[in-house]
PDBQT receptor file of N, H, CA, C and O in Angstrom, charges set to zero:
ATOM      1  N   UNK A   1      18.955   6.048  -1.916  1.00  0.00    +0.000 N 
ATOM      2  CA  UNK A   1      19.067   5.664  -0.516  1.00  0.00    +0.000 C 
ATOM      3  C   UNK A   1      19.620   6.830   0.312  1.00  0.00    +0.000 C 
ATOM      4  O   UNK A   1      19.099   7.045   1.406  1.00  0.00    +0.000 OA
ATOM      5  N   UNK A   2      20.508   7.507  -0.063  1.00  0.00    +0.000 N 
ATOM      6  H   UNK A   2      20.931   7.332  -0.952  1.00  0.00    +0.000 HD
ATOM      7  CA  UNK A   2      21.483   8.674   0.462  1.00  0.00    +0.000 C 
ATOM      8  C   UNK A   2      19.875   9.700   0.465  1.00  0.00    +0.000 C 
ATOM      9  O   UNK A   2      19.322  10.099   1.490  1.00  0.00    +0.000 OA
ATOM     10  N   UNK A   3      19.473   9.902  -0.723  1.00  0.00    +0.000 N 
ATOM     11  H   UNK A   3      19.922   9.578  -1.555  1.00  0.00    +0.000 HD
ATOM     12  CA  UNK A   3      18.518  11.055  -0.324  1.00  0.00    +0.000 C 
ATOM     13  C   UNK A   3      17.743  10.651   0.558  1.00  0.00    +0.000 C 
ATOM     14  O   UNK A   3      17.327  11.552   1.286  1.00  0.00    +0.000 OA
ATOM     15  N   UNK A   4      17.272   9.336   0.848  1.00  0.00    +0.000 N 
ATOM     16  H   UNK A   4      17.610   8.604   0.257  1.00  0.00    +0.000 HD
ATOM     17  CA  UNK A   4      16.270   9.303   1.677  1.00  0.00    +0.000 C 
ATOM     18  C   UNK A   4      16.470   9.481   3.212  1.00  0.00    +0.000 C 
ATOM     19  O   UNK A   4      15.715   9.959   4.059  1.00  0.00    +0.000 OA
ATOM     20  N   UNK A   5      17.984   8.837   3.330  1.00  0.00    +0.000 N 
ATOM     21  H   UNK A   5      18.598   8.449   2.642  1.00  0.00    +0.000 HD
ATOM     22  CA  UNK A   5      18.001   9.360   4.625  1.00  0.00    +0.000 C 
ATOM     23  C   UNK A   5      18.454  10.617   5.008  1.00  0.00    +0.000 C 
ATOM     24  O   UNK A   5      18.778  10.898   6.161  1.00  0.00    +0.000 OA
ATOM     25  N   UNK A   6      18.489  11.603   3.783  1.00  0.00    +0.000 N 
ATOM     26  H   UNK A   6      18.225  11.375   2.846  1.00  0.00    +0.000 HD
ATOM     27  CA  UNK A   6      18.813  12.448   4.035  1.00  0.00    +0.000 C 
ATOM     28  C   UNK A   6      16.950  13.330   4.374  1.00  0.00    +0.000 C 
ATOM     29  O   UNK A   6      16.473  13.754   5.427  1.00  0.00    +0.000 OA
ATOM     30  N   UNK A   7      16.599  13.309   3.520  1.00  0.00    +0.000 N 
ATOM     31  H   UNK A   7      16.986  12.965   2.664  1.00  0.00    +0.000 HD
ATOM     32  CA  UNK A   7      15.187  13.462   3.579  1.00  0.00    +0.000 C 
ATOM     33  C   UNK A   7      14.380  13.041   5.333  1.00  0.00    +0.000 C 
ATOM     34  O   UNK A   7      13.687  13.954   5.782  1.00  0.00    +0.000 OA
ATOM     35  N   UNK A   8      14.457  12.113   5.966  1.00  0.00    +0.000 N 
ATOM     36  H   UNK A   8      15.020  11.372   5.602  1.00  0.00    +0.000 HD
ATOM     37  CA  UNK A   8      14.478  11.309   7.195  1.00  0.00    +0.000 C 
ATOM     38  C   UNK A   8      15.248  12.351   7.767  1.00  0.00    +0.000 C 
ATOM     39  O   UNK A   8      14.603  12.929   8.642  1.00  0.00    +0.000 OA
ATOM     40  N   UNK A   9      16.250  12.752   7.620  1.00  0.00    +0.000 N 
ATOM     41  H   UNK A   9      16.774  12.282   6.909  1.00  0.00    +0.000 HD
ATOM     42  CA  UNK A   9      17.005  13.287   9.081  1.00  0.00    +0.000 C 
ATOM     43  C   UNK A   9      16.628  15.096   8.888  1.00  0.00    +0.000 C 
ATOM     44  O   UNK A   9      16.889  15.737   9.906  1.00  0.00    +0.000 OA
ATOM     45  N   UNK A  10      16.168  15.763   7.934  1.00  0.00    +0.000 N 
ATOM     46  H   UNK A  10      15.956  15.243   7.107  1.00  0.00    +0.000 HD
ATOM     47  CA  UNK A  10      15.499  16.295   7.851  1.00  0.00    +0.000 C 
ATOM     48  C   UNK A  10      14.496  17.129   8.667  1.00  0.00    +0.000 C 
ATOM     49  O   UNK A  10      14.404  18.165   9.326  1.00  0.00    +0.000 OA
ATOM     50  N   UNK A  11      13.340  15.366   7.948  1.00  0.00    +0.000 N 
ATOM     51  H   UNK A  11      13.415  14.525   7.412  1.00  0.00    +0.000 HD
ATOM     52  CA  UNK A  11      11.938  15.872   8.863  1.00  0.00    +0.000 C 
ATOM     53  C   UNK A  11      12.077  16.098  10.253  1.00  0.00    +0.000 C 
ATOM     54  O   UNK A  11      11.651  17.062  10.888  1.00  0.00    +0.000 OA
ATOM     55  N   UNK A  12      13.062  14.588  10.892  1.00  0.00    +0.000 N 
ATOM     56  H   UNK A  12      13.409  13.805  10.375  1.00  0.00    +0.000 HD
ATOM     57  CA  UNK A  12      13.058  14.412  11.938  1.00  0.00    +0.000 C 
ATOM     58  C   UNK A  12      13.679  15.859  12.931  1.00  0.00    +0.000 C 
ATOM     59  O   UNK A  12      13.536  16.034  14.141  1.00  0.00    +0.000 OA
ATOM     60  N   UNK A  13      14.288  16.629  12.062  1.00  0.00    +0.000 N 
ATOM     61  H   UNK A  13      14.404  16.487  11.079  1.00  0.00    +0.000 HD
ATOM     62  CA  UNK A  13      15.432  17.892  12.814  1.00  0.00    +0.000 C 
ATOM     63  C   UNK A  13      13.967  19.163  12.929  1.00  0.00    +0.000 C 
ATOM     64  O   UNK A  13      13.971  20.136  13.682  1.00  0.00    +0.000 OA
ATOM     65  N   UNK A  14      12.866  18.797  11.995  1.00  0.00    +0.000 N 
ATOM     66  H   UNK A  14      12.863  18.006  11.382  1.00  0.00    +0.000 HD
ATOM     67  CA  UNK A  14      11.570  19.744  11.466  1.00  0.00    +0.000 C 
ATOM     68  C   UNK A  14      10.659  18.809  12.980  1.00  0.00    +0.000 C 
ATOM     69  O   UNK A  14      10.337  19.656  13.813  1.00  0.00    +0.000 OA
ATOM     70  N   UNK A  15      10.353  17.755  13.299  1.00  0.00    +0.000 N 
ATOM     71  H   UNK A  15      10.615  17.067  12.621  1.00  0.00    +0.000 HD
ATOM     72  CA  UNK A  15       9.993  17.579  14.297  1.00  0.00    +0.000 C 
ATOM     73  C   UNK A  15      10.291  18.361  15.361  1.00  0.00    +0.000 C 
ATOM     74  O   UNK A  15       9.515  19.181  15.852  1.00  0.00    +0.000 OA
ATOM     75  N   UNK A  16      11.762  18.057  15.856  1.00  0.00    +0.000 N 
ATOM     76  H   UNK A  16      12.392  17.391  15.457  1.00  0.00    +0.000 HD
ATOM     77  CA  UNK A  16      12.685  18.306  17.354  1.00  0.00    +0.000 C 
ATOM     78  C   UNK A  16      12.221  19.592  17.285  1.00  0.00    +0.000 C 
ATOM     79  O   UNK A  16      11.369  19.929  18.107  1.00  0.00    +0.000 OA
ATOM     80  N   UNK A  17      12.791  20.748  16.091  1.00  0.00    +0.000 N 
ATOM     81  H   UNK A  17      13.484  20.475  15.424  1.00  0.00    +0.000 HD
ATOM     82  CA  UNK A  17      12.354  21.797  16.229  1.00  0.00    +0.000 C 
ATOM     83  C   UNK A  17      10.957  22.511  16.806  1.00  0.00    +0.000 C 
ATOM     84  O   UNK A  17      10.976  23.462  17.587  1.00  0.00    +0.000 OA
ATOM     85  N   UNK A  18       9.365  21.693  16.123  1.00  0.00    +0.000 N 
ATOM     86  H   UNK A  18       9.350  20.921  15.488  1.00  0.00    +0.000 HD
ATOM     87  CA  UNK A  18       8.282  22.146  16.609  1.00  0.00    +0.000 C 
ATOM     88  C   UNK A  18       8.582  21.783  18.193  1.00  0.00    +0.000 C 
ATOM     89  O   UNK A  18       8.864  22.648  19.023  1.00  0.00    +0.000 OA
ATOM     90  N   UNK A  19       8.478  20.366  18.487  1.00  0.00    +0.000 N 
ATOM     91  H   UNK A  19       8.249  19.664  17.813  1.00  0.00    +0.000 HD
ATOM     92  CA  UNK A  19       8.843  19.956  19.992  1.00  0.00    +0.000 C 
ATOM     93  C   UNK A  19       9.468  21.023  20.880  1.00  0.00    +0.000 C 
ATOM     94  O   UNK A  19       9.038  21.430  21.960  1.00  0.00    +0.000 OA
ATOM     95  N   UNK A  20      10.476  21.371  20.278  1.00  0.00    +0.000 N 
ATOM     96  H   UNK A  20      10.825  21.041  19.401  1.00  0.00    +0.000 HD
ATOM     97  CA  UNK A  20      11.282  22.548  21.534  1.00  0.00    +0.000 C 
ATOM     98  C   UNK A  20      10.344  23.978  21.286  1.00  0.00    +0.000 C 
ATOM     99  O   UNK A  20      10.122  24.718  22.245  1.00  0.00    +0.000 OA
ATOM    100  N   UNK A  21       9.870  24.264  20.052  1.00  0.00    +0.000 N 
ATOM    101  H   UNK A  21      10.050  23.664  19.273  1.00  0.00    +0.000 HD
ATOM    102  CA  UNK A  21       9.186  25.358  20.204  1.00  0.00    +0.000 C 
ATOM    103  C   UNK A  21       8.105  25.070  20.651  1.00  0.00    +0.000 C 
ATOM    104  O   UNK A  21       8.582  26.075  21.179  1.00  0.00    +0.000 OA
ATOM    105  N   UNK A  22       6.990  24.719  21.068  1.00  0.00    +0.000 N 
ATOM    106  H   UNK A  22       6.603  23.903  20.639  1.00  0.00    +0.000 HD
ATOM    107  CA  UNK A  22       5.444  23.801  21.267  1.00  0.00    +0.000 C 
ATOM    108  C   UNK A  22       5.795  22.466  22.210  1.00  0.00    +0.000 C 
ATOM    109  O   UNK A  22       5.238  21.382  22.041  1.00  0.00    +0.000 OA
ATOM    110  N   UNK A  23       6.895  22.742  23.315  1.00  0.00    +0.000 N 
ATOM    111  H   UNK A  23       7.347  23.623  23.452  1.00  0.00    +0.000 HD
ATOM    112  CA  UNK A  23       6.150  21.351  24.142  1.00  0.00    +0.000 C 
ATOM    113  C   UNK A  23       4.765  21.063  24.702  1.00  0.00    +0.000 C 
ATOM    114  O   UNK A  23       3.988  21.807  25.299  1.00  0.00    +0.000 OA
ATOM    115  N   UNK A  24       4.684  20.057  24.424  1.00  0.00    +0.000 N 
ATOM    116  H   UNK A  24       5.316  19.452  23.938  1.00  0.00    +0.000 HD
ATOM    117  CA  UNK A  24       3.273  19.084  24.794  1.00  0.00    +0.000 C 
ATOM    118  C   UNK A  24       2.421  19.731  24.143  1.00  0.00    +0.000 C 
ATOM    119  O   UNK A  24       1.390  20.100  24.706  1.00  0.00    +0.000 OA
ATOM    120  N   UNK A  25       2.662  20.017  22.804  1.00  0.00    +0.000 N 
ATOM    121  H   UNK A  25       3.500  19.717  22.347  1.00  0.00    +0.000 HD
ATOM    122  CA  UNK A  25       1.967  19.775  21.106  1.00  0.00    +0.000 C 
ATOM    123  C   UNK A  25       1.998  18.863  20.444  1.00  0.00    +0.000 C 
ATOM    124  O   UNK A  25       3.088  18.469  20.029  1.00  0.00    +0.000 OA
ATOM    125  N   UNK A  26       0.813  18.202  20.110  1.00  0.00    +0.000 N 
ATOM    126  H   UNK A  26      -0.073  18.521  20.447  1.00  0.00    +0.000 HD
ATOM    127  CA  UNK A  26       0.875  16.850  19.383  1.00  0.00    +0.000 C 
ATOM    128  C   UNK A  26       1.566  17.461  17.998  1.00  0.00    +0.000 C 
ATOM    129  O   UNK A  26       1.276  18.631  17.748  1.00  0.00    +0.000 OA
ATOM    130  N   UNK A  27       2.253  16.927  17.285  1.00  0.00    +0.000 N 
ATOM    131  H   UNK A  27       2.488  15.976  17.488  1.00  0.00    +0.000 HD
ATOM    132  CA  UNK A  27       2.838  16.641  16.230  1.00  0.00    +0.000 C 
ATOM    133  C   UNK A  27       2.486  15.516  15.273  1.00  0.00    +0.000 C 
ATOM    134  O   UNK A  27       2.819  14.393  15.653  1.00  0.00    +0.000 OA
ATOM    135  N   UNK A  28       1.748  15.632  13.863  1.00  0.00    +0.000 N 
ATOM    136  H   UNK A  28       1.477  16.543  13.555  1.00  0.00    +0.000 HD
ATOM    137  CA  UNK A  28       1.486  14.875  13.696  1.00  0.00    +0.000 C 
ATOM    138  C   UNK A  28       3.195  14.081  13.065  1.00  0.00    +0.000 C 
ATOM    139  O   UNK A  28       4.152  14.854  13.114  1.00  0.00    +0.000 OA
ATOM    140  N   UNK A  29       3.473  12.651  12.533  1.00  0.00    +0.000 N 
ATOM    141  H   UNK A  29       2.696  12.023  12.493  1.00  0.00    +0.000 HD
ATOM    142  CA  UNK A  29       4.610  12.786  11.951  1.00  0.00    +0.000 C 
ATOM    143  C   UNK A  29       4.112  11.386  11.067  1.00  0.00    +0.000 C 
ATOM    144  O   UNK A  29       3.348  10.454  11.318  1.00  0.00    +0.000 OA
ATOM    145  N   UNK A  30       5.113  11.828   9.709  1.00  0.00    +0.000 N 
ATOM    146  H   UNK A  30       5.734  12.586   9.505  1.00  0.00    +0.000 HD
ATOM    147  CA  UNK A  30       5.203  10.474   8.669  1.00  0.00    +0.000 C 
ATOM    148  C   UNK A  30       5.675   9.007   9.526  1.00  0.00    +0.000 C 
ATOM    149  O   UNK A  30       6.718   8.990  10.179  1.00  0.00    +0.000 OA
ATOM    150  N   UNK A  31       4.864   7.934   9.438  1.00  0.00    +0.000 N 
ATOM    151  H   UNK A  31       4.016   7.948   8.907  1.00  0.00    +0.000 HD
ATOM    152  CA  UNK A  31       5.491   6.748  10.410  1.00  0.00    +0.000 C 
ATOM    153  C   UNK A  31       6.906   6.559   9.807  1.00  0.00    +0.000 C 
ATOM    154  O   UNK A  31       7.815   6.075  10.482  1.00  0.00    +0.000 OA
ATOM    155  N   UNK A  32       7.065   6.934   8.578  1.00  0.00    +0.000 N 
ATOM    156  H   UNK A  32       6.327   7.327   8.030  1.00  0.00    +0.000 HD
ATOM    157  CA  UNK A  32       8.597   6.440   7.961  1.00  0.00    +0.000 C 
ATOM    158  C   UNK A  32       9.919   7.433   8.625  1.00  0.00    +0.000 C 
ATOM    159  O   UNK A  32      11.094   7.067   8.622  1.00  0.00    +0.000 OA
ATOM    160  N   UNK A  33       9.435   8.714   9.163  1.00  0.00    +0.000 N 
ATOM    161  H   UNK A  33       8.480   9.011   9.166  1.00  0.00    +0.000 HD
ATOM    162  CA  UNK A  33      10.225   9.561   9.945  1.00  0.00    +0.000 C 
ATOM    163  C   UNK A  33      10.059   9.267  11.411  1.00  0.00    +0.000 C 
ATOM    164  O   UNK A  33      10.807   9.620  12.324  1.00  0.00    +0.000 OA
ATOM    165  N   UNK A  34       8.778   8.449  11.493  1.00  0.00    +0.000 N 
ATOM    166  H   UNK A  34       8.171   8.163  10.751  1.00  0.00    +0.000 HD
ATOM    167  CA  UNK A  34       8.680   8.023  13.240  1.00  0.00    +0.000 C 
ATOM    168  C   UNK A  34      10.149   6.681  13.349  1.00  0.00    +0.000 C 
ATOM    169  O   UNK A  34      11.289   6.645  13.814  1.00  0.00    +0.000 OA
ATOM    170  N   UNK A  35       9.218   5.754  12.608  1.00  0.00    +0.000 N 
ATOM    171  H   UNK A  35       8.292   5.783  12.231  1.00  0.00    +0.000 HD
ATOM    172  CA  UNK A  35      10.361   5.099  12.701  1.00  0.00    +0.000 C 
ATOM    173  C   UNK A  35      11.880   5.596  12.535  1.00  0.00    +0.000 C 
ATOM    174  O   UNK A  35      12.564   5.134  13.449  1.00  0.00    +0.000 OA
ATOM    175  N   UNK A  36      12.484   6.253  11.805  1.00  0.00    +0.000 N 
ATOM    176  H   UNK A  36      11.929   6.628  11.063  1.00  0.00    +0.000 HD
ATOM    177  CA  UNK A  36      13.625   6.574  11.498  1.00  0.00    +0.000 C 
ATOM    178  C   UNK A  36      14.357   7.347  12.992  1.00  0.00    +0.000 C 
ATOM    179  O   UNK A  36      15.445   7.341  13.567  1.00  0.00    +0.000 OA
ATOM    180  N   UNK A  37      12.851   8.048  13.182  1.00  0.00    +0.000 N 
ATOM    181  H   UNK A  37      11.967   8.054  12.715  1.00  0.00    +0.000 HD
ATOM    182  CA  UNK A  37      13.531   8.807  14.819  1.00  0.00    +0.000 C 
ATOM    183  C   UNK A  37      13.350   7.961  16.296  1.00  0.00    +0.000 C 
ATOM    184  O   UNK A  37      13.230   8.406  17.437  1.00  0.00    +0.000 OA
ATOM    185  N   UNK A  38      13.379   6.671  15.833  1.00  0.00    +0.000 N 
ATOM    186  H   UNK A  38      13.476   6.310  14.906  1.00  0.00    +0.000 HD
ATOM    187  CA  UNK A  38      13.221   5.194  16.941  1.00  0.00    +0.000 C 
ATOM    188  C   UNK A  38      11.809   5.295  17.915  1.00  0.00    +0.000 C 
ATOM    189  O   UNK A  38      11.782   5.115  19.132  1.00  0.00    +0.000 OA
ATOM    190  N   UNK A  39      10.668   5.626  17.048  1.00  0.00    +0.000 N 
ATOM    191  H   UNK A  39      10.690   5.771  16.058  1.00  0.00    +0.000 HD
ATOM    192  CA  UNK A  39       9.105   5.371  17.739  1.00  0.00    +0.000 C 
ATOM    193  C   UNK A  39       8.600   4.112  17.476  1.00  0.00    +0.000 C 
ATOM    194  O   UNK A  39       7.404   3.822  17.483  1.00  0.00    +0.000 OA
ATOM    195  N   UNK A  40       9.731   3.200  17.192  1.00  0.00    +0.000 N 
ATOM    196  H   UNK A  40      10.703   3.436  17.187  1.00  0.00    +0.000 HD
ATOM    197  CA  UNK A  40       9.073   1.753  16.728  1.00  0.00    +0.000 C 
ATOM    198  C   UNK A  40       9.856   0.664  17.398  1.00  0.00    +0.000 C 
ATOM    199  O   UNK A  40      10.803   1.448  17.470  1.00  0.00    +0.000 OA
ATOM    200  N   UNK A  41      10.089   0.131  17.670  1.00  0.00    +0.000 N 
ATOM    201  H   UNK A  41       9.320  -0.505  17.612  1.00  0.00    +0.000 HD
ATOM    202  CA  UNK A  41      11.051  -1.084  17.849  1.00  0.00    +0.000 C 
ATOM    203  C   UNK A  41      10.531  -2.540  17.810  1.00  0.00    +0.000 C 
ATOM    204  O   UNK A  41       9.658  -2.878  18.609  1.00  0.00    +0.000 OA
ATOM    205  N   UNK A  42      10.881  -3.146  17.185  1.00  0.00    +0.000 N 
ATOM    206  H   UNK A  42      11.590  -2.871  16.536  1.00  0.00    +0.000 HD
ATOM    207  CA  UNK A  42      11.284  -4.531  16.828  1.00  0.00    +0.000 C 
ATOM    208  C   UNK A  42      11.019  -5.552  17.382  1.00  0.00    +0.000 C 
ATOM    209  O   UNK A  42      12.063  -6.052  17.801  1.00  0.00    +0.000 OA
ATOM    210  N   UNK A  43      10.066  -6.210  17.641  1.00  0.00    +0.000 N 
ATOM    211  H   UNK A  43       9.218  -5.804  17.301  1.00  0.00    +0.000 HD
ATOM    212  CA  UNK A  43      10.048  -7.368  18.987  1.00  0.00    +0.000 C 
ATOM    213  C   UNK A  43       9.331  -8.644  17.806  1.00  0.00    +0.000 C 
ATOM    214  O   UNK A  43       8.176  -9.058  17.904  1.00  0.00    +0.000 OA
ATOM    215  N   UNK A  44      10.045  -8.967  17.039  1.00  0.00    +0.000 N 
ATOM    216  H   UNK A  44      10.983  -8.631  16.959  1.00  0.00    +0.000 HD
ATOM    217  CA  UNK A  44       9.858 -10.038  15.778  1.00  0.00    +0.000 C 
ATOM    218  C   UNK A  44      10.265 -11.187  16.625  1.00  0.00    +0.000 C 
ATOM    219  O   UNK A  44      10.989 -10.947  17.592  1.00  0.00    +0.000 OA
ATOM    220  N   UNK A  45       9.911 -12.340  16.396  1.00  0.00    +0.000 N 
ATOM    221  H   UNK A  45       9.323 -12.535  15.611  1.00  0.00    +0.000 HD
ATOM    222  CA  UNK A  45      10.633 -13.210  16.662  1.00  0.00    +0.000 C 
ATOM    223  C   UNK A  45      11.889 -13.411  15.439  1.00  0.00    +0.000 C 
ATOM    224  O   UNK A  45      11.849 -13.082  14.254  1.00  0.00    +0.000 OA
ATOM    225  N   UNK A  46      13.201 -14.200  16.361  1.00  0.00    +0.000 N 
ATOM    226  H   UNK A  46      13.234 -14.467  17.324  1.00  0.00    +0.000 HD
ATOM    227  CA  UNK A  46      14.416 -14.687  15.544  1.00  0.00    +0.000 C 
ATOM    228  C   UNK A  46      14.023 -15.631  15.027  1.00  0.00    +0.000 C 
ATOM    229  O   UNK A  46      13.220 -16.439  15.494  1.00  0.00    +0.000 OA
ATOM    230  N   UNK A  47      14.760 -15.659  13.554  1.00  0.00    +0.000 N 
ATOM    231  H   UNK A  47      15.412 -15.003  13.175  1.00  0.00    +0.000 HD
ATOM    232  CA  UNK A  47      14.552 -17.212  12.845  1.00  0.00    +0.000 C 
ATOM    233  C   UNK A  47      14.910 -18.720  14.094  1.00  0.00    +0.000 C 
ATOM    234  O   UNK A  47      14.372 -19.820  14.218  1.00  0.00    +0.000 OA
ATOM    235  N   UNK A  48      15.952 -18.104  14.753  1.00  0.00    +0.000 N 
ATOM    236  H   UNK A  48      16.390 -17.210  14.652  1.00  0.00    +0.000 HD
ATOM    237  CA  UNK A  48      16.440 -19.561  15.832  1.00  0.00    +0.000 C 
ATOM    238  C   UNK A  48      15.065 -19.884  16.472  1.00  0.00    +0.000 C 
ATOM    239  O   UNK A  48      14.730 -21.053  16.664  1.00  0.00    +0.000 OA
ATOM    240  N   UNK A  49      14.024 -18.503  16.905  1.00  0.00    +0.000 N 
ATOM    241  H   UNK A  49      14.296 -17.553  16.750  1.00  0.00    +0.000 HD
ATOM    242  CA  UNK A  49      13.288 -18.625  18.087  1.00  0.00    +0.000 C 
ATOM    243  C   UNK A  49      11.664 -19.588  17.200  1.00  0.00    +0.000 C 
ATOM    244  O   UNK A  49      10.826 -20.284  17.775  1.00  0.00    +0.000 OA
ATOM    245  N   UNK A  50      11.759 -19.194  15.494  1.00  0.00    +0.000 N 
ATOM    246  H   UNK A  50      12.440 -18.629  15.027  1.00  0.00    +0.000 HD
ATOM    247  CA  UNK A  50      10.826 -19.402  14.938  1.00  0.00    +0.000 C 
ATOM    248  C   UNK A  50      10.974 -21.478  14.989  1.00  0.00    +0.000 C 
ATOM    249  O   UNK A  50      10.182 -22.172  15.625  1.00  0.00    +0.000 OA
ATOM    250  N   UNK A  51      11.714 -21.831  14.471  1.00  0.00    +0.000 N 
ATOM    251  H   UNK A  51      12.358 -21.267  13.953  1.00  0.00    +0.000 HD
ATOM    252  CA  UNK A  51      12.725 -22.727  14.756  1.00  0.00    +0.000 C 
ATOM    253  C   UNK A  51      13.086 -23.353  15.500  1.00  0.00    +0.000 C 
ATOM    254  O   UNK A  51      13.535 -24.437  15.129  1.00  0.00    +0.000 OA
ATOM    255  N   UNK A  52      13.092 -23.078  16.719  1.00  0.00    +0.000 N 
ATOM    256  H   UNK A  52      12.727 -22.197  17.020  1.00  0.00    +0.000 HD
ATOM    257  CA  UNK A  52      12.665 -24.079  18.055  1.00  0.00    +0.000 C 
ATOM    258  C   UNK A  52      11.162 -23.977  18.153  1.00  0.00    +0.000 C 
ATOM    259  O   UNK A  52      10.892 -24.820  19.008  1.00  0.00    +0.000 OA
ATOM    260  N   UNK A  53      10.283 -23.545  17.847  1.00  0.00    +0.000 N 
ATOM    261  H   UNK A  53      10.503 -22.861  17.152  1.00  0.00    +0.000 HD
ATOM    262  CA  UNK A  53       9.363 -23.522  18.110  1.00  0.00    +0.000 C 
ATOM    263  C   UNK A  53       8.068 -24.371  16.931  1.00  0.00    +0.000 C 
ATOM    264  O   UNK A  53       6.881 -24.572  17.184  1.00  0.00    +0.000 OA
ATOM    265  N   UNK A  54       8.825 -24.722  15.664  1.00  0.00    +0.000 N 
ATOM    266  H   UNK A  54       9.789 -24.559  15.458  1.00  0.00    +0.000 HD
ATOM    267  CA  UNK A  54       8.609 -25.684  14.755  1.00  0.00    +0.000 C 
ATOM    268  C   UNK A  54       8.800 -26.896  15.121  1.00  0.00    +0.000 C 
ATOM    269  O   UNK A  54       8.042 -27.820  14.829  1.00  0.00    +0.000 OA
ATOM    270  N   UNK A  55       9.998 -27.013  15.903  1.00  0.00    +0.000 N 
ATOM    271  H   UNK A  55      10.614 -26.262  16.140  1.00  0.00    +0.000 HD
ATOM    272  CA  UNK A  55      10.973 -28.254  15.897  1.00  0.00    +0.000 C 
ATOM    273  C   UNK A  55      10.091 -28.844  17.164  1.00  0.00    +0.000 C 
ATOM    274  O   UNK A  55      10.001 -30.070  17.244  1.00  0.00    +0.000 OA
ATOM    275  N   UNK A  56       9.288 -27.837  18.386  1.00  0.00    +0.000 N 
ATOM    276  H   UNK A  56       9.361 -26.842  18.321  1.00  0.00    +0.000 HD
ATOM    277  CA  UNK A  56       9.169 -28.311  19.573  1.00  0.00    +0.000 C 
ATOM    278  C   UNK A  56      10.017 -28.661  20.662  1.00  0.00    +0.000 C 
ATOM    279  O   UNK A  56       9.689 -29.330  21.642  1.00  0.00    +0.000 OA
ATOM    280  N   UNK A  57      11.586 -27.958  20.324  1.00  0.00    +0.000 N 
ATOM    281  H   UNK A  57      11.852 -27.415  19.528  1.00  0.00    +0.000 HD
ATOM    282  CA  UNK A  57      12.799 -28.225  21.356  1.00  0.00    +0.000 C 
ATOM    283  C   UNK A  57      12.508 -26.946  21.804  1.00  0.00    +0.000 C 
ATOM    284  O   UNK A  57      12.101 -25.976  21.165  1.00  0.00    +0.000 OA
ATOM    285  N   UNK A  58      12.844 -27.101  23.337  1.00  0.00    +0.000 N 
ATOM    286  H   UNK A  58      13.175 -27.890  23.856  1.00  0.00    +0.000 HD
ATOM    287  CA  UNK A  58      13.183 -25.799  23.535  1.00  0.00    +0.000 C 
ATOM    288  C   UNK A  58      14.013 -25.617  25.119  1.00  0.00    +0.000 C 
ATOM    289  O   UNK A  58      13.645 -25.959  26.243  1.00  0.00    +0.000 OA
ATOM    290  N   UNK A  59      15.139 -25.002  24.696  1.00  0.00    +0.000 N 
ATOM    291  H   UNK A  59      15.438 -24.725  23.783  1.00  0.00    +0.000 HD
ATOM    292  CA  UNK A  59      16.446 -24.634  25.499  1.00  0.00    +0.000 C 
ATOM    293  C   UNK A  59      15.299 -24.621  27.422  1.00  0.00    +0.000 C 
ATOM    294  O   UNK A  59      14.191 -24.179  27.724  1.00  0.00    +0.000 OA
ATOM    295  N   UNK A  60      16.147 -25.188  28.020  1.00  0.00    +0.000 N 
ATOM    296  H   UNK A  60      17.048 -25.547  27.775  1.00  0.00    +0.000 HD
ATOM    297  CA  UNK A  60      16.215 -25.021  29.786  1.00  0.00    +0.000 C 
ATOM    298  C   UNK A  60      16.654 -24.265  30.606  1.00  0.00    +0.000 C 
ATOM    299  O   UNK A  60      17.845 -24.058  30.838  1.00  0.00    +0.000 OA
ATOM    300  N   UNK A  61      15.605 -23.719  31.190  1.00  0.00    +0.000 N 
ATOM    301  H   UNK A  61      14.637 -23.887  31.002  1.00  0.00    +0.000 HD
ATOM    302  CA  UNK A  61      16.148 -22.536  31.946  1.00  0.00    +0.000 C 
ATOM    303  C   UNK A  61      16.706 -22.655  33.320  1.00  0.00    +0.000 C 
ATOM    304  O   UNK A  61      17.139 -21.658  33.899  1.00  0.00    +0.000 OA
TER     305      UNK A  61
């Protein structure tokens, strides 16, 4: 686990670097280093939200 994010912070420092040398150069990058350098985010539903939405209750706005 330690190597990997060590590995991850890495690539990601091997990214920044091309970036500052080559702006507005595509870069290709591993999605596992995209993600790690926050090109992804999260919009899952919550178990609560999965869950009202089984149940058919749902909170008033």
């Amino acid at each position: 686990m330690e190597q990997d994010k060590a590995y991850l912070n890495a690539a990601a420092e091997a990214v920044y670097r091309q970036l500052e040398e080559n702006p507005g150069m595509s870069i290709p990058v591993d999605p596992d280093v995209a993600e790690h350098m926050g090109a992804f985010s999260d919009e899952a539903m919550s178990e609560a939200d999965a869950l009202e939405g089984a149940t058919g209750e749902q909170e008033e706005v």
